[in-house]
VOGU-3710 file (C-alpha; in Angstrom, 3 decimals, decimal comma):
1> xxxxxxxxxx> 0,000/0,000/0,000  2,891/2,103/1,071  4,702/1,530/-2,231  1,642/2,033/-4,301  0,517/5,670/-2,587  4,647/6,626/-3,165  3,868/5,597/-6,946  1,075/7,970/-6,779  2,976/10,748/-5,523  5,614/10,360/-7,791
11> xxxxxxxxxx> 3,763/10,738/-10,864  2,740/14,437/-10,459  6,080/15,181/-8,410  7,804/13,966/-11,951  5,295/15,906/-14,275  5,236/19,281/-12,046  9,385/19,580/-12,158  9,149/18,762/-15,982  6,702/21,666/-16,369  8,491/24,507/-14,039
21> xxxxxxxxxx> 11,837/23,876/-15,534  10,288/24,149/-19,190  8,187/26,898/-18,220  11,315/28,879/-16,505  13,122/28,437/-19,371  10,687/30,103/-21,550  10,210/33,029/-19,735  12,475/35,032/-21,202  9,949/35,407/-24,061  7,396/37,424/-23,132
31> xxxxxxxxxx> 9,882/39,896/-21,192  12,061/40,648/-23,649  10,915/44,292/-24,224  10,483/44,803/-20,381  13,736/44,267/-19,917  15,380/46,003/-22,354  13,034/48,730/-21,103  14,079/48,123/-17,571  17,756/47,553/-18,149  18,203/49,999/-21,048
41> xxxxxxxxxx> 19,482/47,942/-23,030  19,010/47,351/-26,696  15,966/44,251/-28,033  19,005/42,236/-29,499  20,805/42,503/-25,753  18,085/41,757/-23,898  16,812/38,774/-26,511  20,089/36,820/-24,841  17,721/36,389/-21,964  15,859/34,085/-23,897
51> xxxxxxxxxx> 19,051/32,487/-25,947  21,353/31,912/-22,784  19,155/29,651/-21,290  18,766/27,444/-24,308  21,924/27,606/-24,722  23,082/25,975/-20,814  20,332/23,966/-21,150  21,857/22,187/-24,206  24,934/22,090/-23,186  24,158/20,781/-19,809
61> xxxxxxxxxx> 21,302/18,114/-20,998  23,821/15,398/-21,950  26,295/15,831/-18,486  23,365/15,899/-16,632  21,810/12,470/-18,583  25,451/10,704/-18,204  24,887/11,422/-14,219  21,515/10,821/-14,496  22,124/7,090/-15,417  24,315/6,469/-12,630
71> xxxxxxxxxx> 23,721/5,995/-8,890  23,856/9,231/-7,299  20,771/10,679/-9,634  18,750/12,002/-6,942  21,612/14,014/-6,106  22,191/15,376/-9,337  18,486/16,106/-10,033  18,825/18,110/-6,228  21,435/20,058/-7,107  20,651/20,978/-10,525
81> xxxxxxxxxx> 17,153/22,148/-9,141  19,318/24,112/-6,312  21,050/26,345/-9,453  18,029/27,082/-10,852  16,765/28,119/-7,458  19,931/30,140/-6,742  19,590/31,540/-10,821  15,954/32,759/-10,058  17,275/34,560/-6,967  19,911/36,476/-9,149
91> xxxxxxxxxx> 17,267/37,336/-11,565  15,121/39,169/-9,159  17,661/40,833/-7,020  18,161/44,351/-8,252  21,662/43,521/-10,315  22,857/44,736/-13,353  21,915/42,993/-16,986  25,001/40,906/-16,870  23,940/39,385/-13,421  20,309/38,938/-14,716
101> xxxxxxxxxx> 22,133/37,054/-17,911  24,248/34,409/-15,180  20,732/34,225/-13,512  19,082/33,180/-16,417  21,649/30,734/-17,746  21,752/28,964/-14,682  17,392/28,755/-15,060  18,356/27,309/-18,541  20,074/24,232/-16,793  17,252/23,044/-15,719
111> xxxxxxxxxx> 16,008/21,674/-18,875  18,104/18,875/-18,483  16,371/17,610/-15,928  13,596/16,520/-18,399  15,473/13,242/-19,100  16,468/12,496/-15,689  12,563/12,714/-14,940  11,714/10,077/-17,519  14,985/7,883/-16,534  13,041/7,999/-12,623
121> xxxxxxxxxx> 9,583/6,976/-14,052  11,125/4,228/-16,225  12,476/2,837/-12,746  10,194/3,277/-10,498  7,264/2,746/-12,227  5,231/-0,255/-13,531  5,908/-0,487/-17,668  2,554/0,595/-18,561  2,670/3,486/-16,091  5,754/4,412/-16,932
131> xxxxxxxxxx> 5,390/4,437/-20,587  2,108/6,827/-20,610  4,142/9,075/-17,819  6,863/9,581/-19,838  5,414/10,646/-22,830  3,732/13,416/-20,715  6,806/14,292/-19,095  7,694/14,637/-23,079  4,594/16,613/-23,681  4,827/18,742/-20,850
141> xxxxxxxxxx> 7,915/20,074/-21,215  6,685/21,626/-24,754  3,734/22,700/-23,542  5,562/24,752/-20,701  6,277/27,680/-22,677  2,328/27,974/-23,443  1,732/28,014/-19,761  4,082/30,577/-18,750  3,938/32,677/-21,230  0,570/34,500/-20,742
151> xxxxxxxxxx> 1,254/34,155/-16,624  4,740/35,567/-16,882  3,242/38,535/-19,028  0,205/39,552/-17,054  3,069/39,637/-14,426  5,004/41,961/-16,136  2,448/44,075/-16,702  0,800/44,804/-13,391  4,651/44,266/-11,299  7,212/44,862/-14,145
161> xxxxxxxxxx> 9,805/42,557/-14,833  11,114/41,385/-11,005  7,362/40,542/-10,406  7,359/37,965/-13,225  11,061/36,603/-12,208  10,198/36,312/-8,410  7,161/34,698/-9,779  9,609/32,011/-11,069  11,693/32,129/-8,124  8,849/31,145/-5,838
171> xxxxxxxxxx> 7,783/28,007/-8,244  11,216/27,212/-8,710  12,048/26,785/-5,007  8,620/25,017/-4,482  9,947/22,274/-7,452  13,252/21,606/-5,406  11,017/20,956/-2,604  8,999/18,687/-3,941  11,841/16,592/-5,637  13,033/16,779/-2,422
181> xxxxxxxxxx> 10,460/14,911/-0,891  9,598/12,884/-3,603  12,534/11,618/-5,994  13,359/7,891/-4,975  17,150/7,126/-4,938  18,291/5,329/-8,189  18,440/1,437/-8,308  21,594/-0,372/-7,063  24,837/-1,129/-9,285  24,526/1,899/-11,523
191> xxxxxxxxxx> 27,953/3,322/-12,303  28,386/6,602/-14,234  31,118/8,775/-14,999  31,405/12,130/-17,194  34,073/12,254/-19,685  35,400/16,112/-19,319  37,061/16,470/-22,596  33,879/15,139/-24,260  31,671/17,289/-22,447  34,116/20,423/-22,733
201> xxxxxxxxxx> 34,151/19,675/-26,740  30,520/19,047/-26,845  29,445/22,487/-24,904  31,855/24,560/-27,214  30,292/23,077/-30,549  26,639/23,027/-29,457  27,289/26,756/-28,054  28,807/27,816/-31,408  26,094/26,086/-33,034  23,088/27,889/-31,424
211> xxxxxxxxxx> 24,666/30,643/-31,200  25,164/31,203/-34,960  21,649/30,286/-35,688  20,418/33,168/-33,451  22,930/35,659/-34,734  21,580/36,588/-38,460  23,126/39,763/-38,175  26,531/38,399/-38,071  26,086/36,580/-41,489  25,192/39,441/-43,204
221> xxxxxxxxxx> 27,421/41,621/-41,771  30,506/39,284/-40,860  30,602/36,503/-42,934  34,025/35,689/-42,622  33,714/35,467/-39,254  30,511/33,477/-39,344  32,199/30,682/-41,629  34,984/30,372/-39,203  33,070/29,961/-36,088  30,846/27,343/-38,422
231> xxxxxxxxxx> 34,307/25,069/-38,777  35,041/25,483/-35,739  31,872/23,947/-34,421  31,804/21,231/-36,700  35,571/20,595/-35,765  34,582/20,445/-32,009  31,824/18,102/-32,492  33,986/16,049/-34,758  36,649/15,664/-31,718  33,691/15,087/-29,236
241> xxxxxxxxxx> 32,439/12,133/-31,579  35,754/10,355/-31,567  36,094/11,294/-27,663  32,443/9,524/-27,147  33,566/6,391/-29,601  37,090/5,622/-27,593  35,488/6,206/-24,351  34,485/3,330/-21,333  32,208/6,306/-20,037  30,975/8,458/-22,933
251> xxxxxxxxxx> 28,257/11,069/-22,115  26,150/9,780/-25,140  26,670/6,100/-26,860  27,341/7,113/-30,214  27,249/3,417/-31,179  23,789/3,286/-29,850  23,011/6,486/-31,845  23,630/4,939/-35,307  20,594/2,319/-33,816  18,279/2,608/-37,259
261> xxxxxxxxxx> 15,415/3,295/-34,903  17,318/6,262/-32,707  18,944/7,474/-35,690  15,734/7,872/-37,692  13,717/9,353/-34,374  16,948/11,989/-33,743  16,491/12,596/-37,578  12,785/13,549/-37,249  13,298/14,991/-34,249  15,479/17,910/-35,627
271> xxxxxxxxxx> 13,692/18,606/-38,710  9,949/18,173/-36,864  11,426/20,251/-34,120  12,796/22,975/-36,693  9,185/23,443/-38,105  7,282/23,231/-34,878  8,912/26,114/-33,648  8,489/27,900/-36,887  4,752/27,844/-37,066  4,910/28,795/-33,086
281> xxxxxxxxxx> 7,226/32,078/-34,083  5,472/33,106/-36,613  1,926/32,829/-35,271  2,937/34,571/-32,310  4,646/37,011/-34,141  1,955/37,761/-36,867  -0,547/38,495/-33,717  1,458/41,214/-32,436  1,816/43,018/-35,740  0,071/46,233/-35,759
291> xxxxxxxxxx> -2,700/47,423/-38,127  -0,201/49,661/-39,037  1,933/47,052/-41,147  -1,158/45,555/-43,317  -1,706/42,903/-41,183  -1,703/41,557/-38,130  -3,895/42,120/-34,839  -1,439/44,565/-32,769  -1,832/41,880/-29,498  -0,489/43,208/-26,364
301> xxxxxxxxxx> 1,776/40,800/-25,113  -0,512/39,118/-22,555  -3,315/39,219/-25,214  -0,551/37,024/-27,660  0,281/34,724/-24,617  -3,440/33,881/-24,601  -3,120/32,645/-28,236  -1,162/30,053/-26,697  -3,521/28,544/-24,491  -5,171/26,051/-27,561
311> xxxxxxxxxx> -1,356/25,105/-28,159  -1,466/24,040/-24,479  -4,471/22,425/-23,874  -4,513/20,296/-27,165  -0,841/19,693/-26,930  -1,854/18,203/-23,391  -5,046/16,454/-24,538  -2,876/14,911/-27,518  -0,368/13,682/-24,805  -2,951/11,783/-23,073
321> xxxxxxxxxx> -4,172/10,317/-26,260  -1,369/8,916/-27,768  -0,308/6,350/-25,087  -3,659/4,626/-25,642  -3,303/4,952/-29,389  -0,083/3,731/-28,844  -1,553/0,251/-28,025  -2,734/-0,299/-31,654  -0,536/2,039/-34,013  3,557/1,914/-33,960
331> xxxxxxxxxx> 5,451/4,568/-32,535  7,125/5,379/-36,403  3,554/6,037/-37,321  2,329/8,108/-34,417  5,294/10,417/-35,553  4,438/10,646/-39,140  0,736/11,007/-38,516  1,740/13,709/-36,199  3,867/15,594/-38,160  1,285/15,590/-40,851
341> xxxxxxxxxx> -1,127/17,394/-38,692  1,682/20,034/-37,760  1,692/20,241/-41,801  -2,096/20,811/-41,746  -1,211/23,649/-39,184  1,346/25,409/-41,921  -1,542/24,672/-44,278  -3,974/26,587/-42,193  -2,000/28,987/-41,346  -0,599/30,229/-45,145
351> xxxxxxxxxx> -4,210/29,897/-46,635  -6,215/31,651/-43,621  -5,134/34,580/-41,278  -7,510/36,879/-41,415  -9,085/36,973/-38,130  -7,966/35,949/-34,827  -9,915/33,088/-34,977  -8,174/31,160/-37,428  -5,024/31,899/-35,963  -6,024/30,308/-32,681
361> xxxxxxxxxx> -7,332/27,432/-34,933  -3,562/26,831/-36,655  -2,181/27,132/-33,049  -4,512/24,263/-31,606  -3,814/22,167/-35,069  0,117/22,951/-33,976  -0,544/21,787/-30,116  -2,337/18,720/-30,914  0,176/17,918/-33,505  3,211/18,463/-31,435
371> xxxxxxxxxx> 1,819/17,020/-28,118  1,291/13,522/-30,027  4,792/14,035/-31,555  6,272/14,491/-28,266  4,412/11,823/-26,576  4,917/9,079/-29,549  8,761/9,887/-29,648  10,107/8,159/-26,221  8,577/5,501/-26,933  10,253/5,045/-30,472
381> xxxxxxxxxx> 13,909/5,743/-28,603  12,840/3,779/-25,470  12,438/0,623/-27,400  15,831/-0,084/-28,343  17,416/1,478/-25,222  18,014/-0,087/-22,007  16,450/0,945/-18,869  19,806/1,889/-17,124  20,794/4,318/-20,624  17,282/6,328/-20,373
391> xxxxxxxxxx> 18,346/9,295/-19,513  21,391/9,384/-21,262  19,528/8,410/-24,682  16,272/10,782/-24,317  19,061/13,699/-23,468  20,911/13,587/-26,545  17,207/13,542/-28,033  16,544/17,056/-26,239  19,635/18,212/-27,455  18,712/17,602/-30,744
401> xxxxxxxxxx> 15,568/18,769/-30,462  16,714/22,355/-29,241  19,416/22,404/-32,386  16,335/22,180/-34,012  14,504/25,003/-32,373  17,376/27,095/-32,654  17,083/25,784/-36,599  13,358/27,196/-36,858  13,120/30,377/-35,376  16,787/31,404/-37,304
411> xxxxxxxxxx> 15,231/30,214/-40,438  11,996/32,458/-39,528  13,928/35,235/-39,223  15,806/34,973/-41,830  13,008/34,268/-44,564  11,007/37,254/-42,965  13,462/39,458/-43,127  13,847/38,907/-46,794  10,048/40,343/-47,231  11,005/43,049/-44,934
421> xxxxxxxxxx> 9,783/46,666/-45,600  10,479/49,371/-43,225  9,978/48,422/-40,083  7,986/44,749/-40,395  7,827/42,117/-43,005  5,120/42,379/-45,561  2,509/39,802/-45,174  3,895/37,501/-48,513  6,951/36,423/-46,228  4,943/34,737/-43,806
431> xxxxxxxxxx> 3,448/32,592/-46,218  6,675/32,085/-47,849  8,014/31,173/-44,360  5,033/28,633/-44,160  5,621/27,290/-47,434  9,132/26,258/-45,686  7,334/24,775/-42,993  5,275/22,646/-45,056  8,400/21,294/-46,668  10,315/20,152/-43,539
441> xxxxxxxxxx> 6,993/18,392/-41,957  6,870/16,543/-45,593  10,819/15,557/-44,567  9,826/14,384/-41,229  6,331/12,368/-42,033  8,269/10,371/-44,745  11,288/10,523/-42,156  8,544/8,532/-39,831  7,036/6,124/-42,785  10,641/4,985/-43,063
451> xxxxxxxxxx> 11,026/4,233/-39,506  7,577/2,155/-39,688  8,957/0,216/-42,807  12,190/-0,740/-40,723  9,972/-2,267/-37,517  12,872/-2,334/-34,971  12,870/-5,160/-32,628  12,437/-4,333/-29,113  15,787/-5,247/-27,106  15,944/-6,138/-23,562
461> xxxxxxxxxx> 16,062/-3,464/-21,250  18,825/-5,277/-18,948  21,535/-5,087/-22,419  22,733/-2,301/-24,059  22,952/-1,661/-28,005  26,848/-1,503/-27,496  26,915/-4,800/-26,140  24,628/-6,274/-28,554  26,925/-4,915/-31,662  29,558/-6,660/-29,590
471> xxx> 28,352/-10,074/-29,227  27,313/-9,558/-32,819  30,778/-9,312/-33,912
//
């Protein structure tokens, strides 16, 4: 009885961490011009707020899954939540911009808890209750953003900017409690150690690599520059990939990567995730257009987090779904029926814009779609990793899957600013930018049809891919 009410607890413990660290991450969003406002500092200065954080948070997803597999996990998952805490503080206290920037990057390292949360539900739950929690852990930490968004905002608004971070600080602080309380140890005989010069390698390419897809201006204006830091990047993750392949301890198993089934799901993952958050930046954006440029609705920016709410609520209504759909439809399928529905969302949204309505109609097509995607793609990973590499394999995932967000909202910006006039894009670039959409959800549903036509075997959970290819040979 005892162990079945601890279950119980454990389920929204897992799904509430998921969602504040997500949600924390995001809000740099919605304060961007309060803060620049507030710190007088230029939009592209205080638009770091935002970047930073993606940026720690993919750099410290894989460490934090390599940790996460081994025995002192609950420890890892404590502390990481205790720098997020001790980030939120920094972001409210009344610092300069460079203080609120270290604040915000150490909130960003909390999105690599996400993995760790699934690695504790594959443990400690039974398989069937484990597989339908992780794909809303999975769910929920997309749908985050939606849910602090139009809080964070309405925040702003009535409090200014240190009412919407100590808003943060106060849910962030209430998550390390409850992990506190609630996060079981990890099982015995787990071993895990964190190869430095593959981690150091792997932060400097994935930094150079998000940070050149947010900085369009230095293209244009720097190219040289640009091209060098783009060799550089790929040289660093080339050194990190032969790192990973000679190491007893690498932070990802590159071996297990090259899996057909976790190849193909990483595959879709980046190019799904690259036109999810397309369709999310430019409906968003579109809303808060003034009259004054043609188009748009001229949202406040509370108003615009509202638009968000059918992206939520579907995206969490598809999570439930899919688990059960799950039962009678592949995981390779789930994806490419998914990703065909964020297509019908580009559709929607490049044919009919009119009125508010139909935007908040391509933005629930765009939940329902991505909530399903995020749900179906554990599972598709899951079954060819082994229990004790969960973490480690769903955190390269979520590494990829921010490369790909980075991907998206760089390519928005740079196919709007094409059809730019004098102060915002003319209305032709967005459907040009949707038309781009459309193409990489084609990539990714034939991406999934592929994976469907391969049908994987499942493996057993106690014995890794590596050892498999071993025994093989």
């Amino acid at each position: 009885m005892t162990e079945r009410s601890e279950a119980r607890l454990l389920v929204p413990a897992l799904m509430f961490i998921a969602l504040v660290v997500a949600a924390i991450a995001s809000l740099g969003t919605p304060l961007i011009t309060s803060v620049a406002t507030t710190f007088h500092v230029s939009l592209d200065s205080a638009q770091w707020t935002l970047t930073i954080a993606l940026l720690s948070g993919a750099v410290a997803t894989p460490v934090l899954g390599r940790l996460g597999a081994g025995p002192h996990r609950r420890a890892t998952i404590l502390a990481t939540l205790a720098i997020v805490v001790a980030g939120s503080a920094l972001t409210v206290l009344p610092l300069p911009f460079a203080w609120l920037l270290i604040g915000r990057a150490a909130q960003g390292v909390g999105l690599g808890l996400t993995a760790l949360m699934m690695g504790v539900a594959r443990d400690h739950l039974p398989e069937e209750r484990s597989t339908a929690t992780i794909a809303l852990i999975s769910v929920v930490s997309i749908i985050g953003a939606g849910v602090g968004y139009p809080l964070t905002a309405l925040l702003a608004e009535i409090g200014g900017v240190q009412a919407a971070y100590g808003f943060g600080l106060f849910v962030t602080a209430v998550a390390f409690l409850t992990a506190w309380r609630s996060i079981p140890a990890a099982p015995e005989g787990r071993s895990a150690h964190v190869n430095v010069a593959g981690a150091l390698a792997l932060a400097g390419g994935l930094f150079l690599v998000l940070f050149l897809a947010g900085q369009r201006s230095l293209w244009s204006r720097h190219l040289a520059v640009a091209v060098v830091l783009a060799v550089a990047a790929v040289l660093l993750l080339c050194v990190w990939t032969a790192s990973e392949l000679r190491s007893k301890t690498p932070l990802v198993d590159v071996r297990a990567v090259r899996h057909p089934a976790v190849a193909g799901a990483n595959i879709a993952m980046f190019v799904g995730g690259s036109g999810m958050y397309l369709l999310l930046t430019l409906i968003t954006r579109y809303a808060q257009t003034p009259h004054s440029a043609g188009y748009g609705f001229g949202l406040t920016t509370f108003v615009a987090g509202l638009v968000l709410v059918p992206f939520s609520v579907l995206g969490f209504v598809a999570g439930k779904l899919t688990p059960r759909i799950r039962t009678r439809i592949d995981g390779p399928l789930l994806l490419a029926g998914s990703a065909a529905i964020v297509g019908g969302g580009f559709i929607l949204f490049a044919t009919a814009r009119s009125n508010l309505a139909e935007l908040l109609a391509a933005m629930g097509v765009l939940g329902f779609g991505v909530g399903s995607f995020s749900a179906a793609m554990p599972g598709v990973i899951l079954a060819v990793t082994p229990k004790s590499e969960t973490s480690s394999a769903m955190s390269f995932n979520y590494v990829v899957r921010s490369v790909g967000y980075a991907l998206g909202s760089a390519i928005g910006g740079l196919v709007l600013a094409t059809g730019t006039g004098h102060l915002f894009p003319n209305d032709h670039a967005y459907t040009t930018a949707a038309l781009v959409g459309i193409a990489a959800m084609a990539v990714t549903t034939l991406a999934g049809l592929a994976l469907a036509r391969q049908r994987p075997p499942e493996i057993n959970p106690t014995v890794s891919v590596r050892s498999q290819g071993r025994s093989s040979r």
